[in-house]
C-alpha positions in Angstrom: 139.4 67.3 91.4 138.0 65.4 88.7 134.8 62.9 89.8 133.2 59.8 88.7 130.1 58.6 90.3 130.0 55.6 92.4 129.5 54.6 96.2 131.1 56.0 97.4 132.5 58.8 95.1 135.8 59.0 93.3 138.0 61.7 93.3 141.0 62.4 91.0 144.2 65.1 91.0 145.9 64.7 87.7 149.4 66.2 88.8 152.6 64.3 87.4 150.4 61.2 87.3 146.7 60.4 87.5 146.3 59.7 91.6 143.4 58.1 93.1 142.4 60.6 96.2 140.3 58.0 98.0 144.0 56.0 98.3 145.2 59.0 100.8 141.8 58.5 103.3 142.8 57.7 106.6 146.7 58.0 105.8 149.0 61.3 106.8 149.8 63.5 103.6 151.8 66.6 102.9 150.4 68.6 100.6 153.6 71.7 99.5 152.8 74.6 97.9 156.5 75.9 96.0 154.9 79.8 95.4 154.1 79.3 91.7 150.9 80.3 90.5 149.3 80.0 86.8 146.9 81.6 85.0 144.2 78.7 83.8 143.4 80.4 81.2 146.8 82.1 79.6 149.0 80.1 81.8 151.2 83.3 82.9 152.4 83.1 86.3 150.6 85.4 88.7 150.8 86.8 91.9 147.6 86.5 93.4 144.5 84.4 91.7 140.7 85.7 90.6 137.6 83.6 90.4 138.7 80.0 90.0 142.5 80.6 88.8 142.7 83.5 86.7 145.0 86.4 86.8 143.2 90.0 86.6 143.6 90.6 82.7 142.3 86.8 82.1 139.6 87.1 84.9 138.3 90.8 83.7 137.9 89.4 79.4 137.6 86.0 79.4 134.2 84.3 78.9 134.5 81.6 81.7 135.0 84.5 84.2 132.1 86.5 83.0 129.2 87.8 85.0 126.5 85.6 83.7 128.4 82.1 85.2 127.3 83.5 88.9 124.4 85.0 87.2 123.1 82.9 84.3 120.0 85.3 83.8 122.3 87.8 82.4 124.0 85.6 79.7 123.8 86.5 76.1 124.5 83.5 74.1 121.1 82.5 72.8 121.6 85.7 71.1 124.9 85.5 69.6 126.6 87.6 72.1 128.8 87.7 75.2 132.5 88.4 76.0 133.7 85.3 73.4 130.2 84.5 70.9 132.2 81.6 69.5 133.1 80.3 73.4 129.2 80.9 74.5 128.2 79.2 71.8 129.6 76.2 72.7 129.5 76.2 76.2 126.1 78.0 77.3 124.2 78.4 74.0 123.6 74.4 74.9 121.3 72.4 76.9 120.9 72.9 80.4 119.5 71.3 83.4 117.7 73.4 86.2 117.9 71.0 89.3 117.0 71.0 93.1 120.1 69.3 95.5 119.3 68.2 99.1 121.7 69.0 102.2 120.9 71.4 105.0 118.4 72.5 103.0 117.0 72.5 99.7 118.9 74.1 97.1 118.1 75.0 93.2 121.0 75.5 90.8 121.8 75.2 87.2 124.3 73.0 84.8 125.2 72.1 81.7 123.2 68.7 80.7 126.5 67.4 80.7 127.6 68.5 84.1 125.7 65.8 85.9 126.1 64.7 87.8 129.5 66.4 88.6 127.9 69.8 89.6 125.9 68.5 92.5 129.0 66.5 93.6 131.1 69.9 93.5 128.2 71.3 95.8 128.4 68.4 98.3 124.8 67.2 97.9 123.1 64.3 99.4 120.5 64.1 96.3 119.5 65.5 93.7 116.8 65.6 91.1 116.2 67.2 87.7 113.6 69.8 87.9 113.9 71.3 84.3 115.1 70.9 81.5 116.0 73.8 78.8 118.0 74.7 75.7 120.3 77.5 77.1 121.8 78.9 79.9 119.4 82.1 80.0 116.3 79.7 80.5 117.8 78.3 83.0 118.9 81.3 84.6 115.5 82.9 84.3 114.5 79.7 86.1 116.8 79.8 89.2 115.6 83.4 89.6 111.8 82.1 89.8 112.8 79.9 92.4 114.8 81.7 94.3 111.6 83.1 95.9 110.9 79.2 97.4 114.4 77.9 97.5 118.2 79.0 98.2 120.4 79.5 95.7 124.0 79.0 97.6 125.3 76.1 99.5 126.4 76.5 103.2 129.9 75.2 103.0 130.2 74.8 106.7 126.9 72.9 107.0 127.5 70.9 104.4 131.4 69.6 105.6 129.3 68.7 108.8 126.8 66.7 107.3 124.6 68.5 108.8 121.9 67.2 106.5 117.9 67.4 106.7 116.8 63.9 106.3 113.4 65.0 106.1 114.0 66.4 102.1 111.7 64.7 99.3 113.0 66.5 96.0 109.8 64.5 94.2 107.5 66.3 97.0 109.3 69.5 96.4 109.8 69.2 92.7 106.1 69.1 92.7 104.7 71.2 94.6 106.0 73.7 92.6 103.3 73.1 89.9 100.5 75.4 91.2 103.0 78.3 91.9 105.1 78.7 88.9 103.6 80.2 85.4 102.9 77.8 82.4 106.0 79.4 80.0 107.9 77.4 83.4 106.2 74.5 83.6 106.4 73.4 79.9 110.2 73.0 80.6 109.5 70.9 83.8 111.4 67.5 83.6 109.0 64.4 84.0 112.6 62.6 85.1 111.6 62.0 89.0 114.6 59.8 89.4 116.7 61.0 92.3 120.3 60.3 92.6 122.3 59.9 96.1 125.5 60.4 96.4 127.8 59.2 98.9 131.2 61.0 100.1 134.3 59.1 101.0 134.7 60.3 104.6 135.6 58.6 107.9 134.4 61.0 109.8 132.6 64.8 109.5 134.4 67.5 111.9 131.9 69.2 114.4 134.1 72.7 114.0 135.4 73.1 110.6 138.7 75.4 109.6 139.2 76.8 106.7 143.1 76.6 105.0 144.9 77.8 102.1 147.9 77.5 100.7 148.7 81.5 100.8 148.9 81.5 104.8 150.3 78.1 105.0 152.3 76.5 102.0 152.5 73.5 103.7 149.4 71.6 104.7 149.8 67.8 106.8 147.7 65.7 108.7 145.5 62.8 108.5 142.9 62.7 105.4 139.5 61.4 107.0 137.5 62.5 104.0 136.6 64.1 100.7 133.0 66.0 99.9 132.4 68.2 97.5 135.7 70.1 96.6 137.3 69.9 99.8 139.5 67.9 101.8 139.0 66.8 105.2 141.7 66.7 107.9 141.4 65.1 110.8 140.7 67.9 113.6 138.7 69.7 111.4 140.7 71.5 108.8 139.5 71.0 105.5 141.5 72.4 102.0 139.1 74.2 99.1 140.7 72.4 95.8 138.8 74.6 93.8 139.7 77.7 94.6 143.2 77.0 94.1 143.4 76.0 90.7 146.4 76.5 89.1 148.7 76.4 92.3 151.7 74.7 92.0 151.8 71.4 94.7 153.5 68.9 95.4 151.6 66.0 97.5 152.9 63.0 99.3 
């Protein structure tokens, strides 16, 4: 789902037309699944999907399925290398943002300068702030791995869909604080940008129990849409649909 930032949040599917998610929140939808998968990248149909909708050949040689976007530390760009040099050049061999994002707890990632805000949408923040900036993914990468030591680097999904939230979070305090522990060749890429952006989720209500679904054990999905948070869809009852992870699916919605 493509995002624009707003209160609260707007979330697109471009299927046969442009549609407006928000329109479907508190209304029953039907969400069908015909069997067909494609490739995102070659757009061969494919039995069964890898990473974010490859098929195997796709997911084992092309650059956006390489090791170094789960581990940024390990990318090669900066030095002309990597699965596709061209492809890294434009896509990681480019400015990026090291950034801390409030929910359960506090979390450090890394985007593309032009990613943002949409990457701490996909997570389901509540806030986020800019901790560094830096001209390549491997900085930033060698970044997250410094922090790692003070912060998480994954989101719980389930907490998150919850809204089970720490309220007590200040990203300026935490940004900070960070000063006295983290070695000068860090620091100098520290972002003076303190500003800290909330986001706000169009949801109803949060599910206290939350059930995963897919469309491989059930091609048809229906029930009441309460909400939308990061990449998923929220049933009422509790079921909630990962968009992500089935990118190139095939599916009908009404």
């Amino acid at each position: 789902m493509r995002t624009t930032l707003s209160s609260p949040i707007e979330y697109r599917l471009n299927l046969s037309e442009d549609i407006l998610v928000n329109d479907f929140i508190g209304k029953e939808i039907q969400l069908n699944w015909n069997g067909i998968i494609n490739c995102q990248k070659c757009g061969k149909v494919t039995k069964k999907s890898f990473g974010e909708g490859f098929c195997y050949p796709c997911f084992a040689s092309a650059p956006e399925a390489a090791e170094c976007i789960l581990r940024p530390e390990l990318c090669r760009a900066h030095l002309g290398e990597g699965r596709d040099p061209e492809w890294e050049e434009k896509h990681h061999n480019q400015p990026h943002v090291v950034y801390l994002a409030a929910s359960s707890a506090v979390k450090v990632g890394i985007t593309r300068e032009h990613q943002v805000p949409t990457r701490w949408i996909d997570q389901g923040a509540t806030a986020a702030i800019r901790l560094a900036e830096v001209p390549n993914r491997f900085e930033a990468g060698r970044i997250e791995v410094a922090l790692k030591e003070f912060f998480t680097d994954k989101t719980n999904w389930q907490r998150m869909l919850k809204n089970d939230i720490d309220l007590s979070i200040d990203l300026e305090d935490e940004k900070w604080a960070l000063e006295e522990h983290l070695p000068n060749d860090i620091m100098e890429h520290f972002s003076e940008n303190d500003e800290i952006i909330e986001l706000q989720y169009p949801v109803l209500e949060f599910p206290e129990k939350v059930k995963s679904l897919n469309f491989l054990n059930t091609p048809s999905i229906s029930g009441k849409l309460v909400g939308i948070k990061g990449q998923y869809l929220i049933f009422e009852g509790g079921e909630v649909l990962n968009i992500r992870r089935h990118t190139g699916y095939y599916v009908e919605i009404s």
